[in-house]
PDB file of N, CA, C and O in Angstrom:
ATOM      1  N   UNK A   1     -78.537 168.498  70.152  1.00  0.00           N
ATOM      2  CA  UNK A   1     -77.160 168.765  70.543  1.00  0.00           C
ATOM      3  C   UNK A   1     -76.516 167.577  71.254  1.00  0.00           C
ATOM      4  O   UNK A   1     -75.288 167.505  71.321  1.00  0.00           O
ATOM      5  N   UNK A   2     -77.195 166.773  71.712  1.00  0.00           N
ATOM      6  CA  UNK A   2     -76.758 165.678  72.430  1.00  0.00           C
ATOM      7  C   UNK A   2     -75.645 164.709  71.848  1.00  0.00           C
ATOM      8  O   UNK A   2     -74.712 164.235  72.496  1.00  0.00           O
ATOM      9  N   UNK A   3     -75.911 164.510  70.545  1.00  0.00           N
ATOM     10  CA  UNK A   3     -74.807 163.738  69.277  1.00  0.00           C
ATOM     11  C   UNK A   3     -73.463 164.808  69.409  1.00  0.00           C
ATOM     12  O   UNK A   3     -72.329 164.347  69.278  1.00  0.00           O
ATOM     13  N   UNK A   4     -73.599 165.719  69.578  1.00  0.00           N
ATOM     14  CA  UNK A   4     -72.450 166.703  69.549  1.00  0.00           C
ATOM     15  C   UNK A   4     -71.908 166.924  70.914  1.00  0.00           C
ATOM     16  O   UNK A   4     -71.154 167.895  70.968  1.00  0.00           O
ATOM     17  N   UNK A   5     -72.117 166.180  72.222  1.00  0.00           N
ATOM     18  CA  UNK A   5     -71.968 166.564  73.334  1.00  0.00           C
ATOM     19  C   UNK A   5     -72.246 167.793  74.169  1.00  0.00           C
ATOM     20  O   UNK A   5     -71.578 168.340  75.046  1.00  0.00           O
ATOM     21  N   UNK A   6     -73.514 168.088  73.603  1.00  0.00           N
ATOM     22  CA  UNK A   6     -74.178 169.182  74.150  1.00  0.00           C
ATOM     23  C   UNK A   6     -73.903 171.023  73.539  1.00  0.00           C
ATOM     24  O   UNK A   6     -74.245 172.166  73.845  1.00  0.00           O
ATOM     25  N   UNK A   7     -73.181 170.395  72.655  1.00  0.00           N
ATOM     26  CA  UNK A   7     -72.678 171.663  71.934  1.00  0.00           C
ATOM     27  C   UNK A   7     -73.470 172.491  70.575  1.00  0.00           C
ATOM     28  O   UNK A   7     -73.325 172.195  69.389  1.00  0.00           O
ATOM     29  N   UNK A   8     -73.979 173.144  70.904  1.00  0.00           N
ATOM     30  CA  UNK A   8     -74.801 174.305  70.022  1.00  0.00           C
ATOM     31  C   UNK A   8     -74.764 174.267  68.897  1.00  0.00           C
ATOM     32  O   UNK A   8     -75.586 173.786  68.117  1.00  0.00           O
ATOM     33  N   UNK A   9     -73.326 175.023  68.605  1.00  0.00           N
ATOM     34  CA  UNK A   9     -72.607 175.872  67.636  1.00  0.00           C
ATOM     35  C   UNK A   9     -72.696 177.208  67.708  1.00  0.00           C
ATOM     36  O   UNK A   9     -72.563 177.777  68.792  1.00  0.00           O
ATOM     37  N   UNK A  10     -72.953 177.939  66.462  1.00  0.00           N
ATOM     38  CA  UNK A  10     -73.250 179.165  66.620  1.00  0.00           C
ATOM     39  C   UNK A  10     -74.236 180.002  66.655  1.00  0.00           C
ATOM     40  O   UNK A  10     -74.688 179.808  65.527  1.00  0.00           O
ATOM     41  N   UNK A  11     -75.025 180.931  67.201  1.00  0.00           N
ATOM     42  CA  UNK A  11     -76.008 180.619  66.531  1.00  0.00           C
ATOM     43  C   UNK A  11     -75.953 182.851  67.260  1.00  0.00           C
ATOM     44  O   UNK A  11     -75.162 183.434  68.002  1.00  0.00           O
ATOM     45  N   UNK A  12     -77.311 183.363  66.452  1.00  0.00           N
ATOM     46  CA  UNK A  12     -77.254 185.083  66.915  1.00  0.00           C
ATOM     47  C   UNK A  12     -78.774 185.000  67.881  1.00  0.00           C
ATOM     48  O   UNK A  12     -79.574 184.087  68.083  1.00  0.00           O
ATOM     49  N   UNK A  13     -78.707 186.242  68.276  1.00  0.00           N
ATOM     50  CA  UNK A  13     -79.897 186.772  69.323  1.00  0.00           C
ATOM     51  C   UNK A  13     -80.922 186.337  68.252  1.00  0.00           C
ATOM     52  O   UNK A  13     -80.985 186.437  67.027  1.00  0.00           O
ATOM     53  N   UNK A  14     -81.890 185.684  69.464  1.00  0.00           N
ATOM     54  CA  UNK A  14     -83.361 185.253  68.600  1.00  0.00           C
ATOM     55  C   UNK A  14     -84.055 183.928  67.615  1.00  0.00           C
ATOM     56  O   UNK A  14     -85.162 183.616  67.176  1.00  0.00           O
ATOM     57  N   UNK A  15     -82.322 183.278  67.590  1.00  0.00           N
ATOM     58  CA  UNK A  15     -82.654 182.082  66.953  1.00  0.00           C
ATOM     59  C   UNK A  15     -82.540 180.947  67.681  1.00  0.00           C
ATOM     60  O   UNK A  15     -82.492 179.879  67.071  1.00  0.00           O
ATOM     61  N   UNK A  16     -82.482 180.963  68.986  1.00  0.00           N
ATOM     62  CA  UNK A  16     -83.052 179.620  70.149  1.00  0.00           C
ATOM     63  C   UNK A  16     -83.898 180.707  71.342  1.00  0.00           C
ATOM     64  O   UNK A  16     -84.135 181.906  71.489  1.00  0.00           O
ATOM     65  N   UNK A  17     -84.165 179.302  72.083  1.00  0.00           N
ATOM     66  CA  UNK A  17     -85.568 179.526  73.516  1.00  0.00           C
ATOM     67  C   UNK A  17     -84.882 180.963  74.318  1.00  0.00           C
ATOM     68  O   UNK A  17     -83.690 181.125  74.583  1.00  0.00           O
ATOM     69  N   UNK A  18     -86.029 181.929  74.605  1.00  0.00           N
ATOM     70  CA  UNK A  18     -85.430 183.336  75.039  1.00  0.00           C
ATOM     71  C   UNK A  18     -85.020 183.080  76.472  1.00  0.00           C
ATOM     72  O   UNK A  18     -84.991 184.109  77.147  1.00  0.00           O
ATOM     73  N   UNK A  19     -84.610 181.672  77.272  1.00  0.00           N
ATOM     74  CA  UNK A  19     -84.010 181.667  78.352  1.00  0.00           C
ATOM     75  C   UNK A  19     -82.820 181.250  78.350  1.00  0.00           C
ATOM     76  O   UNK A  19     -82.136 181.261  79.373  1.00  0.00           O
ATOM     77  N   UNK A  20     -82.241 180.666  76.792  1.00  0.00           N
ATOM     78  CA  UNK A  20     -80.976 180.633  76.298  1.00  0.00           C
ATOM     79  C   UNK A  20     -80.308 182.033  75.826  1.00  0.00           C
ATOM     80  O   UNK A  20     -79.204 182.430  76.200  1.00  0.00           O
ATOM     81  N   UNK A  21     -81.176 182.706  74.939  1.00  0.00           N
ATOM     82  CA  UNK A  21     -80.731 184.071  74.733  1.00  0.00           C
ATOM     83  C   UNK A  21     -80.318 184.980  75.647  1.00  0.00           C
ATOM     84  O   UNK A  21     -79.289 185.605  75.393  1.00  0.00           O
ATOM     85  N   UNK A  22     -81.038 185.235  76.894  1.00  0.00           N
ATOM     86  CA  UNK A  22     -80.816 185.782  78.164  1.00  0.00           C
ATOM     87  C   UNK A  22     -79.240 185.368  78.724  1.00  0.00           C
ATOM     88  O   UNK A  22     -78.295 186.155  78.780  1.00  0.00           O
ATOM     89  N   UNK A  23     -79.225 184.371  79.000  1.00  0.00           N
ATOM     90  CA  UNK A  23     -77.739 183.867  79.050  1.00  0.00           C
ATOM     91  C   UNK A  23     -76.979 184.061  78.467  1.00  0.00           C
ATOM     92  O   UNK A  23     -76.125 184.819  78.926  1.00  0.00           O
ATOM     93  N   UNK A  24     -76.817 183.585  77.275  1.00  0.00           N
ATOM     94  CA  UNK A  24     -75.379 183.737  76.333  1.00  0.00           C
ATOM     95  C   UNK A  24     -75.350 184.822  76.098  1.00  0.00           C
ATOM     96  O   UNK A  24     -74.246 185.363  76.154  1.00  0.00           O
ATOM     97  N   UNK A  25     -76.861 185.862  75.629  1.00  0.00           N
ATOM     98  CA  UNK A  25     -76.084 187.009  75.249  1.00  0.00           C
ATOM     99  C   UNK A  25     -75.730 188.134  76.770  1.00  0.00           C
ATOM    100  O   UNK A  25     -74.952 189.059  76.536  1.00  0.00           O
ATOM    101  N   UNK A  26     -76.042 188.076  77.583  1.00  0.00           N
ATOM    102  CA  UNK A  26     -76.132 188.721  78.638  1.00  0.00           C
ATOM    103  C   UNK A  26     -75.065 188.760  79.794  1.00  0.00           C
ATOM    104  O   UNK A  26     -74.483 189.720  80.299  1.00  0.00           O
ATOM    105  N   UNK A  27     -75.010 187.700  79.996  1.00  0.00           N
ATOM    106  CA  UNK A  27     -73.825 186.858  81.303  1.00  0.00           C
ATOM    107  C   UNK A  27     -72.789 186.397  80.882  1.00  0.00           C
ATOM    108  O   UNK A  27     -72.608 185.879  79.779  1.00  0.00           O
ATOM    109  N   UNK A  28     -71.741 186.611  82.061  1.00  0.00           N
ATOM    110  CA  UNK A  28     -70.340 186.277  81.637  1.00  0.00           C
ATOM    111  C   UNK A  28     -69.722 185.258  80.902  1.00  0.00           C
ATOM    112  O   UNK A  28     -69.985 184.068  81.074  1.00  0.00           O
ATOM    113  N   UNK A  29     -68.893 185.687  80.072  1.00  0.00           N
ATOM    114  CA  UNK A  29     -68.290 184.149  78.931  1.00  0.00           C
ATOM    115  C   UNK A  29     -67.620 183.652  79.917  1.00  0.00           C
ATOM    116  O   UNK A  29     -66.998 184.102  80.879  1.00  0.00           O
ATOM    117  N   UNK A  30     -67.902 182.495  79.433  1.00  0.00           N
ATOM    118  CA  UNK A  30     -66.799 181.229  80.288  1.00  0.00           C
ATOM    119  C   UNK A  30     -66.500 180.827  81.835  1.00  0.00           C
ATOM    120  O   UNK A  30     -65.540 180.412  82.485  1.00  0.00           O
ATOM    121  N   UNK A  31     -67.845 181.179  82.058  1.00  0.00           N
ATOM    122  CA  UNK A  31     -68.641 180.736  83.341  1.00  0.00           C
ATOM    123  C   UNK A  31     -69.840 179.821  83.591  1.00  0.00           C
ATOM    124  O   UNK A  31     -70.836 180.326  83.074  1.00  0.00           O
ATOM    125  N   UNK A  32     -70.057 178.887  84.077  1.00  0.00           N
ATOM    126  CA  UNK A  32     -71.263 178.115  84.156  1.00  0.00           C
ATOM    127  C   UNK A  32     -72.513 178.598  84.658  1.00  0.00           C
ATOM    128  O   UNK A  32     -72.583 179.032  85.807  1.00  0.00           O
ATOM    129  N   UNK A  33     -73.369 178.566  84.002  1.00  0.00           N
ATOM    130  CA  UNK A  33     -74.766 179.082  84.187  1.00  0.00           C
ATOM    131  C   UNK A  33     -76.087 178.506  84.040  1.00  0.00           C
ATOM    132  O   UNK A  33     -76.600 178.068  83.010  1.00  0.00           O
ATOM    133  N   UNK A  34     -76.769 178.593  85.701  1.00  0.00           N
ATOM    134  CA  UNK A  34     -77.664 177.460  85.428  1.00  0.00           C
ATOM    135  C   UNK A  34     -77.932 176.728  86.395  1.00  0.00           C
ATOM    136  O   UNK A  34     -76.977 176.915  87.149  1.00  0.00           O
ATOM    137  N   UNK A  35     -78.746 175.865  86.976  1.00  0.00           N
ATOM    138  CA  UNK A  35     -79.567 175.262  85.800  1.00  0.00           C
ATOM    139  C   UNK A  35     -80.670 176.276  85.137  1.00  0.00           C
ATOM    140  O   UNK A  35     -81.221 177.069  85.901  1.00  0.00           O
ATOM    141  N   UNK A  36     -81.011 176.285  83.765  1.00  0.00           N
ATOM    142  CA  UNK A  36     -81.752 176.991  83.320  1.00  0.00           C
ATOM    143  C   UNK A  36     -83.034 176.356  82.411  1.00  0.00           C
ATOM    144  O   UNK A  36     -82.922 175.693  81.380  1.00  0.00           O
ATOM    145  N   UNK A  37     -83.985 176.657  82.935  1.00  0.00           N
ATOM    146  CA  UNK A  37     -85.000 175.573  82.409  1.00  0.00           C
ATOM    147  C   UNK A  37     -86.168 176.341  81.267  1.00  0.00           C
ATOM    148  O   UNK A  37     -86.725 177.436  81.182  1.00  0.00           O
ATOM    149  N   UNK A  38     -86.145 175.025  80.469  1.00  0.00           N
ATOM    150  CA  UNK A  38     -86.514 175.651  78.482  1.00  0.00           C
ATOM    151  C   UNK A  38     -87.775 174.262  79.351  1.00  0.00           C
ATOM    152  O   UNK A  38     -87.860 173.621  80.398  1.00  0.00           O
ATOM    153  N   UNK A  39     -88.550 174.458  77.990  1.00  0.00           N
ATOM    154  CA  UNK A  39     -89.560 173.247  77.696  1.00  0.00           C
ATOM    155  C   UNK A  39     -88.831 172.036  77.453  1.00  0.00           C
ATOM    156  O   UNK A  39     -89.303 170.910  77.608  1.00  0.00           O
ATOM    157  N   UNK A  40     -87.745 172.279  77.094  1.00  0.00           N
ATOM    158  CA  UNK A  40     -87.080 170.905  76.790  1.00  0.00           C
ATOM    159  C   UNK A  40     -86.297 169.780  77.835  1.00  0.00           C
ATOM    160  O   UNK A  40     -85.833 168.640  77.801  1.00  0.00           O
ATOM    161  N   UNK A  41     -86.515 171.088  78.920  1.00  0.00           N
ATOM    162  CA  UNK A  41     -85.563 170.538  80.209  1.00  0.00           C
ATOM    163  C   UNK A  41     -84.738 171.619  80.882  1.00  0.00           C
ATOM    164  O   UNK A  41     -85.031 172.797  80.674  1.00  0.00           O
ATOM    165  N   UNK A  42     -83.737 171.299  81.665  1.00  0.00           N
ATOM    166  CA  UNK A  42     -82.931 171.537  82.365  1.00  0.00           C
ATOM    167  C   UNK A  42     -81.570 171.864  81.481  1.00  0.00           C
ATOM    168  O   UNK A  42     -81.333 171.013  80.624  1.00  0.00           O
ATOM    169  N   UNK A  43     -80.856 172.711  81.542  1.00  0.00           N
ATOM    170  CA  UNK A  43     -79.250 173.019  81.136  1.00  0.00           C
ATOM    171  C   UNK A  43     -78.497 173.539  82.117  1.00  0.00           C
ATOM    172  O   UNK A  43     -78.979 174.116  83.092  1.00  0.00           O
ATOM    173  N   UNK A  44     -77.293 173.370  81.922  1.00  0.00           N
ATOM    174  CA  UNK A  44     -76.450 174.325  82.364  1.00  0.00           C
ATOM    175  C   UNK A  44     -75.357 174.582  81.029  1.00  0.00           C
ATOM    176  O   UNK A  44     -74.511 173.836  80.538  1.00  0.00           O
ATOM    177  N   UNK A  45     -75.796 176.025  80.676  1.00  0.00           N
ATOM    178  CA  UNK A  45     -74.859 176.490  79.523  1.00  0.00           C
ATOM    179  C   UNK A  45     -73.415 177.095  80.191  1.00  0.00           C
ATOM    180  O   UNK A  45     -73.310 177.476  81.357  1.00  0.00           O
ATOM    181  N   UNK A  46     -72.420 177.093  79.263  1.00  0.00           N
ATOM    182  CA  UNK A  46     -71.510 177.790  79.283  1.00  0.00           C
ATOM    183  C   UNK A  46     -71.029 178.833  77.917  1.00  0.00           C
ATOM    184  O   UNK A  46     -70.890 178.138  76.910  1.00  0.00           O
ATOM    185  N   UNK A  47     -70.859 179.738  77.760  1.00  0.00           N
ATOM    186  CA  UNK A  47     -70.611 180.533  76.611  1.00  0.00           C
ATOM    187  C   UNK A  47     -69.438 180.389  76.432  1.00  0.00           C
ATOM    188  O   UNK A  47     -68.610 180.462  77.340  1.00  0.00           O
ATOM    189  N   UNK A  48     -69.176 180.168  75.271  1.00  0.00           N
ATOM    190  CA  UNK A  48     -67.234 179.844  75.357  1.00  0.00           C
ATOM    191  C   UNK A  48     -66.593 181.396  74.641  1.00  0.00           C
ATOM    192  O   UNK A  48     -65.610 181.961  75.121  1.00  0.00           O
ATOM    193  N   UNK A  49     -67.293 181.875  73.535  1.00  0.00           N
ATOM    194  CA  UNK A  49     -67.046 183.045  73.437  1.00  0.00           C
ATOM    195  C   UNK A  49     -68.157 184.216  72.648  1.00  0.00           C
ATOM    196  O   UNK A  49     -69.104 183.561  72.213  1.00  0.00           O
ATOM    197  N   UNK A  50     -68.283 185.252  72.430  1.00  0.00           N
ATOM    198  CA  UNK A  50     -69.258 185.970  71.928  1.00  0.00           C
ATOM    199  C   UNK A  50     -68.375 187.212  70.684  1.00  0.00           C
ATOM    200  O   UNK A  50     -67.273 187.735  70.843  1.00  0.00           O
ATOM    201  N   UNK A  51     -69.348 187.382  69.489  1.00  0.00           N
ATOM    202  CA  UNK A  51     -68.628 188.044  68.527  1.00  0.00           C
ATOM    203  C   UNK A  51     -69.709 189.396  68.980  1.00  0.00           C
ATOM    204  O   UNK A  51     -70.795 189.327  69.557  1.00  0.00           O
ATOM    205  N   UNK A  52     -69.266 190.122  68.686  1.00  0.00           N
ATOM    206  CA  UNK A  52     -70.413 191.750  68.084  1.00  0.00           C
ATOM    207  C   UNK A  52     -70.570 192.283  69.597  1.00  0.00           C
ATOM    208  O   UNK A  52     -71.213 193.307  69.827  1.00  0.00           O
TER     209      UNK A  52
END
């Protein structure tokens, strides 16, 4: 995501790390959340919006 400025895209429950899933699908859109730590590192996500 880094080439994209940290930006995802889209993606549904289950298809990234279940401490990303917890977040986006769970906690408020369009609030900063975090730091939240994967094997890969450190984030702070923001959800910009959620369908379903």
């Amino acid at each position: 995501s880094g080439n994209r400025g940290g930006d995802l895209g889209e993606f549904r429950r289950g298809q990234i790390v279940k401490a990303f899933d917890h977040v986006v699908f769970k906690k408020d859109v369009l609030k900063v959340h975090g730091p939240v730590k994967t094997r890969f590192g450190y984030h702070l996500i923001k959800t910009l919006y959620r369908n379903g």
